[in-house]
C-alpha positions, 0 to 999 in steps of 0.5 A: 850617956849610955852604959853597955855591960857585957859578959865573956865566957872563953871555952877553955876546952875548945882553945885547946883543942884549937891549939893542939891541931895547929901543931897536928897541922903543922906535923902533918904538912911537914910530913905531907912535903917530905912525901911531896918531895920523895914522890917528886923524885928530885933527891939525887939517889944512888943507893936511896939512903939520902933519900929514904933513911937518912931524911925525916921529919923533925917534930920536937919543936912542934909545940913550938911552930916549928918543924924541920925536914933534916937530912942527916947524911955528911954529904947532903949539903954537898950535893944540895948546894952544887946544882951544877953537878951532873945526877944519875937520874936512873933512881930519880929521874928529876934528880938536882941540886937545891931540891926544895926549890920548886916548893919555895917562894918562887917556885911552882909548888910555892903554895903547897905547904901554906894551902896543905896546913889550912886543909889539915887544920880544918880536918882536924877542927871542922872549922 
């Protein structure tokens, strides 16, 4: 019987800098789909608050795998969760309820965030 030995050196420098850009990634798509979304122009929009001020990227649960995009007005889950109600859209001319549908499973953009992570995860690693 045959005895193998082998040695493995982990690269603890390089786990880490892998680690920190999975997070930078995530940051980055979840940015780049807020961006998506405005330049969709599928938020309903009067004075552009909703759209503009009041939604943003939430990174404190970054280290953590997860991001949010919050909107933080009273009345944006009124107006996301009610298609049926009729938009202006002089701001935004596709403007609609349950605007982050097309960037959902099912949707035409479904894609958009898995394949935006992998180009900013291999910027950030060369990988």
């Amino acid at each position: 019987m045959m005895k193998v030995n082998s040695t493995v050196k982990l690269n603890f420098p390089k786990i880490r800098q892998l680690a920190r850009a999975q997070v930078q990634a995530l940051e980055m798509t979840a940015e780049a789909l807020h961006t998506e979304v405005v330049q969709a122009q599928v938020i309903p929009r009067d004075t552009g608050n909703l759209q503009n001020e009041s939604t943003f990227v939430d990174y404190s649960e970054s280290a953590n795998g997860k991001v949010t995009i919050v909107s933080s007005t009273p009345y944006a889950r009124r107006l996301y969760y009610h298609p049926e109600y009729h938009f202006s859209k002089d701001e935004n001319p596709n403007a609609k309820g349950k605007w982050y549908n097309d960037w959902l499973e099912g949707g035409k953009y479904q894609n958009f965030a898995v394949e935006a992570y992998k180009k900013f995860y291999r910027r950030l690693t060369g990988v």
